[in-house]
MIZAKE-502290 format. One line per field, with one value per residue: chain; z, x, y of N, C-alpha, C in turn; residue in one letter. Coordinates in steps of 0.02 Angstrom, whole numbers. Atoms other than C-alpha are relative to their C-alpha. Example, Ala and Ser with C-alpha at 12.3 -4.5 7.8 and 13.67 -1.06 7.14 Angstrom:
2
unit [A,A];
nZ [0,-3];
nX [45,-42];
nY [-59,-59];
caZ [390,357];
caX [615,684];
caY [-225,-53];
cZ [0,37];
cX [45,-39];
cY [60,55];
code [a,s];
// end
This chain:
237
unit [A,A,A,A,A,A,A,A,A,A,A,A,A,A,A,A,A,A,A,A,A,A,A,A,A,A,A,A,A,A,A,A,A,A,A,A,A,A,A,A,A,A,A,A,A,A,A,A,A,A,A,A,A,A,A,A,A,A,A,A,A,A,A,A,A,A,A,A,A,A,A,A,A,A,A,A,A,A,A,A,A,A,A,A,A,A,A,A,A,A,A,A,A,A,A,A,A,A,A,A,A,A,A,A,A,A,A,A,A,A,A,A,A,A,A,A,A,A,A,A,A,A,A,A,A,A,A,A,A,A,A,A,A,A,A,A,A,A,A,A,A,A,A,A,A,A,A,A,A,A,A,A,A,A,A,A,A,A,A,A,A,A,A,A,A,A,A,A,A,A,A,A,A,A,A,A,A,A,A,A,A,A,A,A,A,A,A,A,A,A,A,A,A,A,A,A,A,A,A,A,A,A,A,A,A,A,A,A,A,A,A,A,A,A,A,A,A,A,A,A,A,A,A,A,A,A,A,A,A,A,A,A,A,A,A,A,A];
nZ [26,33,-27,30,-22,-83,5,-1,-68,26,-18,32,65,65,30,78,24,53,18,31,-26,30,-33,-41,-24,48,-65,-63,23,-34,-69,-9,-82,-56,-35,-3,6,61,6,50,-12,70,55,37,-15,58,70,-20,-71,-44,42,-7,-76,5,41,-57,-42,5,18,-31,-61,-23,-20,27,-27,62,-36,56,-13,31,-33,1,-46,-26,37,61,-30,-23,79,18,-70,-6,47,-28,-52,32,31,-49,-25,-64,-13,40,-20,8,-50,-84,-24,-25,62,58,-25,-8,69,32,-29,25,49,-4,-66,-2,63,-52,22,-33,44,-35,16,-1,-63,47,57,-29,51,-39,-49,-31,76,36,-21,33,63,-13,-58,-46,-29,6,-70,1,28,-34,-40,36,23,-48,-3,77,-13,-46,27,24,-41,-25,46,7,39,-14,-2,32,32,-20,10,-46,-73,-49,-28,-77,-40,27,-36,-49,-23,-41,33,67,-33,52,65,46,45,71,19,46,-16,-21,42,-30,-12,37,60,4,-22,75,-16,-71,-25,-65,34,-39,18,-42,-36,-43,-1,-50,-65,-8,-20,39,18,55,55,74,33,43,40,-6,30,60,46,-22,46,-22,-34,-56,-47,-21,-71,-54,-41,-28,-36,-45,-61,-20,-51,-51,-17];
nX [-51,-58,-62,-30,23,7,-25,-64,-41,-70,-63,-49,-29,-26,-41,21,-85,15,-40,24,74,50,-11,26,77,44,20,45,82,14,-12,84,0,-33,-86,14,-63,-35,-66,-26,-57,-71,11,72,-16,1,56,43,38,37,41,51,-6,35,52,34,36,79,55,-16,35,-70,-56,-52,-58,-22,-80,-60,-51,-15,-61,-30,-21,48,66,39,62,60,28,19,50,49,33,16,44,90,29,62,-23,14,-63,-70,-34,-76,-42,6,-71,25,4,50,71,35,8,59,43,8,50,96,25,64,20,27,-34,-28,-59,-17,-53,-27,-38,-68,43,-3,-17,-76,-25,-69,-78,11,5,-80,-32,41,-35,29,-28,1,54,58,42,63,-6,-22,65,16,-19,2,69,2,-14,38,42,-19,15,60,40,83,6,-74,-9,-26,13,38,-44,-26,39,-6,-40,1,44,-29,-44,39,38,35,108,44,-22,27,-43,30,-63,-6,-46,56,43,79,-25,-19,-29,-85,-42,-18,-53,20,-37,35,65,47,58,35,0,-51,7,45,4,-64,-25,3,69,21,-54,-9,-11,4,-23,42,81,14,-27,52,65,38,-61,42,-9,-47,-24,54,-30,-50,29,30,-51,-11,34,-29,-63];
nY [-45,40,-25,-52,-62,-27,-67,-14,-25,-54,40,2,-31,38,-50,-3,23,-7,-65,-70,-57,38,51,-14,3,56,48,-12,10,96,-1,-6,-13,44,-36,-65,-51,25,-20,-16,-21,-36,35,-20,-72,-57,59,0,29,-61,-1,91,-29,-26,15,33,-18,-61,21,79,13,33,-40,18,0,-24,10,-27,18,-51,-5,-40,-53,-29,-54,18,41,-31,-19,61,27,-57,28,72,-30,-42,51,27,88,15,11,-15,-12,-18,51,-31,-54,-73,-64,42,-13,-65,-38,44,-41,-58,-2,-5,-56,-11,48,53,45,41,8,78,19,39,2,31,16,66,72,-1,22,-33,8,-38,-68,-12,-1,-70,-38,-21,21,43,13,55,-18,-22,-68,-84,-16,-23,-58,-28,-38,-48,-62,-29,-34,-35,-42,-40,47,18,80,27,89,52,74,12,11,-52,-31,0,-32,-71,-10,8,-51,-49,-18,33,-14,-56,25,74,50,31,63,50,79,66,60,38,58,42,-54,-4,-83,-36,-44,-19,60,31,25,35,-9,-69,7,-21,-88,-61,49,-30,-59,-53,-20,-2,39,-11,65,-19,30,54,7,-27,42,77,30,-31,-51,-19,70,11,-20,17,42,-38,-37,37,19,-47,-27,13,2];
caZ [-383,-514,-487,-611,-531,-344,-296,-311,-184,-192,-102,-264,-405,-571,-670,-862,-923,-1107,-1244,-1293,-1241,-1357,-1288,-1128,-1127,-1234,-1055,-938,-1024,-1012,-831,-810,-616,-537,-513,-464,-462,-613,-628,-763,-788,-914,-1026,-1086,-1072,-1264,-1315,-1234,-1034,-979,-1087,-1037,-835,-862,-967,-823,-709,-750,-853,-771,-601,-585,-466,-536,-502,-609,-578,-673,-543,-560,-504,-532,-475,-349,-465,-614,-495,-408,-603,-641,-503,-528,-687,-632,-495,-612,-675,-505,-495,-348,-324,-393,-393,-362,-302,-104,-95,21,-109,-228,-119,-34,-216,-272,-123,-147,-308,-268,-140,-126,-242,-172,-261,-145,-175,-127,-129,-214,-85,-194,-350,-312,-470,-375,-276,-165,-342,-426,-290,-293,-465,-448,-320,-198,-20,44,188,218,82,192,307,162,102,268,303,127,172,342,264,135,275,364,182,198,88,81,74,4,-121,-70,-108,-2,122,182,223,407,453,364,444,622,599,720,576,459,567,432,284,144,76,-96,-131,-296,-337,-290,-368,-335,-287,-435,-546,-629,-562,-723,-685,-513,-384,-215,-227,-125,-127,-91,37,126,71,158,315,318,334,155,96,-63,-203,-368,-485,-669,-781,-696,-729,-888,-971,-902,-1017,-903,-844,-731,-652,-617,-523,-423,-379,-300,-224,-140,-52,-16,90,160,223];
caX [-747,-610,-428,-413,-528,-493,-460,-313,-187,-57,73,118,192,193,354,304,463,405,465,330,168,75,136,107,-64,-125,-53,-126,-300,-265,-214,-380,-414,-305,-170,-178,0,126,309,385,572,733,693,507,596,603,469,358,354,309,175,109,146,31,-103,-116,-139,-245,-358,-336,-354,-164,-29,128,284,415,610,731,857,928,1112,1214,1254,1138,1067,1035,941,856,806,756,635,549,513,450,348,220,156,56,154,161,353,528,665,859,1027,1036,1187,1156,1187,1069,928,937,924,774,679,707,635,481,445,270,215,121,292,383,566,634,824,913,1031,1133,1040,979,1042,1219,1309,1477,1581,1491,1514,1716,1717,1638,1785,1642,1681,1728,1610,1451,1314,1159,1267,1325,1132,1078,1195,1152,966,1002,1097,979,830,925,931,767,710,519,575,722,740,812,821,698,850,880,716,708,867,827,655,736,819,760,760,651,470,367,470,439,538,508,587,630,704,521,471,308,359,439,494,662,776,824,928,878,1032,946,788,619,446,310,270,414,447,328,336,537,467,428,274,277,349,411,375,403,419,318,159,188,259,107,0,-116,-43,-210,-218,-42,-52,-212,-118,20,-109,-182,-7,25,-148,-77,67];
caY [-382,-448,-415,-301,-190,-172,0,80,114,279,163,97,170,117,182,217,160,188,293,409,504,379,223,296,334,171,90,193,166,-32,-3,97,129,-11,125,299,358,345,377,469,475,528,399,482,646,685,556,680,633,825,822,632,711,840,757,603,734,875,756,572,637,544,590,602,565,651,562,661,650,826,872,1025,1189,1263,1411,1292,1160,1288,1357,1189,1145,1316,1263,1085,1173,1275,1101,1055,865,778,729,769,693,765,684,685,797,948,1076,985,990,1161,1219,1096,1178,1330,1316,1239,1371,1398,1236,1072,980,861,847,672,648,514,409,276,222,48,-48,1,-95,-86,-146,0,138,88,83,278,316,347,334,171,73,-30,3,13,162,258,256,302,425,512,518,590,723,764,764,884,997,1013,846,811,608,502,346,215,23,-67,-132,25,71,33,99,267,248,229,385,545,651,556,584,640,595,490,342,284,120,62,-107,-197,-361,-436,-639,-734,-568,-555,-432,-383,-198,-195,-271,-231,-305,-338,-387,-245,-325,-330,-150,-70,-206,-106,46,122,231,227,71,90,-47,-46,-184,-326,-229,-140,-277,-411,-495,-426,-238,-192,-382,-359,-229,-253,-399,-286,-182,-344,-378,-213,-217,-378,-322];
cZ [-27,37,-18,22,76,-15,29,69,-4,27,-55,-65,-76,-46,-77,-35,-82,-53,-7,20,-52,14,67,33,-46,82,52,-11,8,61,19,91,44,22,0,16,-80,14,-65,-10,-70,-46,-53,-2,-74,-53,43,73,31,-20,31,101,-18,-28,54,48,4,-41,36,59,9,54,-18,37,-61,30,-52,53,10,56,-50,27,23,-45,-44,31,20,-76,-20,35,-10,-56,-2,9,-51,-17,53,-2,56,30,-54,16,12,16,70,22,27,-20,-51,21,47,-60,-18,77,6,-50,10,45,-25,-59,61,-18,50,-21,42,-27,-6,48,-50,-44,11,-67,10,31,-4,-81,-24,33,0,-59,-14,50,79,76,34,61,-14,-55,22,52,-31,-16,62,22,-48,17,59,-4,-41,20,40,-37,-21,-61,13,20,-38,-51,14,-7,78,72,18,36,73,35,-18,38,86,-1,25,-63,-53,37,-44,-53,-41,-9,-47,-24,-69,-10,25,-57,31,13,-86,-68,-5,25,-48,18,79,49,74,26,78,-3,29,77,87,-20,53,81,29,7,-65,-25,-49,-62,-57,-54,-70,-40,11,10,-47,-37,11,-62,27,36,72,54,38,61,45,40,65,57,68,69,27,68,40,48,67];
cX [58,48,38,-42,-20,36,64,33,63,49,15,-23,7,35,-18,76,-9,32,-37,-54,-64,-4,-28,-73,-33,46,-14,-91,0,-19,-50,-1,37,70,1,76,42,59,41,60,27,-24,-44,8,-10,-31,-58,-28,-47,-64,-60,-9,-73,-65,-41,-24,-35,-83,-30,-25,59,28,62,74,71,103,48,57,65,63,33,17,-46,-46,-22,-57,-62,-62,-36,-79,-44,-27,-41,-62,-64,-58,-70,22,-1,95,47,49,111,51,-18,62,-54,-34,-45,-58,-14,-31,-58,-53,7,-27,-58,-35,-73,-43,-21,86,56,60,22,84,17,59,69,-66,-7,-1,70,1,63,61,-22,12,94,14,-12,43,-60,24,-1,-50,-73,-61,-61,30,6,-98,-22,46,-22,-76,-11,29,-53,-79,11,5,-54,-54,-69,-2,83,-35,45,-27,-41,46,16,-44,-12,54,4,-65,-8,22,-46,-21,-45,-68,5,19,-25,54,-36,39,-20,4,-62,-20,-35,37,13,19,51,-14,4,53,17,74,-28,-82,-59,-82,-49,0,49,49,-15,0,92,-3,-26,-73,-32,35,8,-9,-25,-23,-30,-80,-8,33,-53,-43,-57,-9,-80,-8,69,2,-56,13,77,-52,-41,45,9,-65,-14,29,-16];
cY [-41,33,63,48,29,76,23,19,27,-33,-30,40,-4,34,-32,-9,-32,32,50,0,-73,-73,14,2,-65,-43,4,-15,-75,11,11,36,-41,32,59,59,-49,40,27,33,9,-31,24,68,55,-48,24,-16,70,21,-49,20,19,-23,-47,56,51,-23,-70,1,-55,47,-36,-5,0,-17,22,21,74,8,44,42,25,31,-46,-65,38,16,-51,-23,65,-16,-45,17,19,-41,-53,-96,13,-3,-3,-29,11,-51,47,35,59,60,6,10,52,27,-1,35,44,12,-2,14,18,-45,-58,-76,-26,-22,-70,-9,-54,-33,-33,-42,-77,-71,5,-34,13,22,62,60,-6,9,98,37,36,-26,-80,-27,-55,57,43,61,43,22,46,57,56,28,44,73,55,25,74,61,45,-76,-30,-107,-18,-55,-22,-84,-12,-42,31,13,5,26,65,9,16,77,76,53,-18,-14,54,2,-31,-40,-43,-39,-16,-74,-28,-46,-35,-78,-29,55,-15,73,66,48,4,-34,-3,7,-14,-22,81,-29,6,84,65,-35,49,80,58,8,-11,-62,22,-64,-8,-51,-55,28,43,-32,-78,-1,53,55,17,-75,0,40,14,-53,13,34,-46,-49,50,-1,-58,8,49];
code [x,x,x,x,x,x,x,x,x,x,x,x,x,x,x,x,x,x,x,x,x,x,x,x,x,x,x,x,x,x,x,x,x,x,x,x,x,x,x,x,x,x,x,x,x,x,x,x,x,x,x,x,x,x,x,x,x,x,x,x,x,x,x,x,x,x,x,x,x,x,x,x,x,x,x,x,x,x,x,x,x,x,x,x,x,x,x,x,x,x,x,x,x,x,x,x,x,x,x,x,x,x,x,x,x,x,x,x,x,x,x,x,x,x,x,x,x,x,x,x,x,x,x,x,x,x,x,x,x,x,x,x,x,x,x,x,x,x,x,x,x,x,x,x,x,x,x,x,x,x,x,x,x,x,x,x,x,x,x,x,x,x,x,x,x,x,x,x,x,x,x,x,x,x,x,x,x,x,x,x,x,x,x,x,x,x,x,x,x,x,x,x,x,x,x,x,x,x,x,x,x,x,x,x,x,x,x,x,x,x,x,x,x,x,x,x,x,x,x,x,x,x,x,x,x,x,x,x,x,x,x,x,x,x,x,x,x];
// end
């Protein structure tokens, strides 16, 4: 068995961080079977992502993962998320404010869709949450506080950078949660946007279920080698 064709593993993620439905699927057809979830956020939003959602997964046999991040006033989240819902994805997801995510489940009341609250966006750091007037304090507590709130909302899982994950994992309400860490780079990636950073490996060794990882395997010479090579630390680890 080559590298590019070990079998996939839903622990990671691969975010389509493309612009359009046609780009999209010309690199899930490279990719092929070495990856059975996909991420599709704001960016592919009006180059066609709800479209490229739906297509991986009612024809592909994908599960999706749809991050649009959603924050407003109760009724128009809830409105939002009901919309979402009819589409049969796998995960959504909102900010981790309270209000944000009673709403987002309430919507997708009676749907298999998994709402996952954002905690602090993990290409933030402290300079960026003062510069944001957010409150002041240690990074990894405000995160953790944020997901314990939004478990308590009713949240199916959180995101969070992969240094939170263990102390959000630690926490009483978070049996049975998910945590979906961004910010992973396989050994010797740039950072690039990312500021708190980890390998999968140590990812999931902290605690998290699921990785996110964009740009070091849809930008590889080789995008299915890349990430069969992800999938072969991941079932290190």
């Amino acid at each position: 068995m080559t590298a590019a064709n070990l079998p996939a593993d839903d622990r990671l993620i691969v975010a389509l961080d493309v612009p359009n439905v046609v780009t999209g699927l010309e690199l899930t057809d490279r990719i092929g079977d070495a990856v059975s979830f996909y991420k599709i956020g704001l960016g592919m939003l009006t180059g066609g992502g709800l479209a490229l959602a739906n297509e991986l997964k009612q024809e592909h046999g994908k599960r999706i993962f749809l991050d649009m991040k959603f924050f407003d006033i109760p009724a128009t989240v809830e409105a939002a998320v009901r919309g979402i819902a009819q589409f049969d994805l796998d995960f959504l997801t909102v900010h981790g404010d309270p209000h944000v995510v009673r709403a987002a489940k309430e919507g997708a009341a009676g749907s298999n869709l998994k709402i996952l609250g954002v905690t602090i966006l993990t290409a933030m750091d402290r300079a960026d949450l003062d510069a944001s007037m957010i409150v002041p304090g240690d990074m990894a507590q405000i995160v953790t506080e944020r997901a314990s709130r939004a478990f308590d909302a009713g949240a199916d899982g959180v995101i969070a950078s992969p240094h939170e994950a263990a102390m959000i994992r630690a926490l009483p309400n978070a049996a049975g949660r998910l945590i979906v860490t961004p910010g992973v780079r396989p050994e010797g990636s740039a950072a690039n946007d990312q500021k708190r950073i980890a390998t999968p490996a140590e990812a999931v060794r902290g605690g998290a279920d699921h990785i996110v990882v964009g740009r070091p395997v849809w930008a590889a010479t080789d995008p299915a080698a890349a990430a069969a090579a992800i999938v072969r630390e991941l079932a290190s680890a």
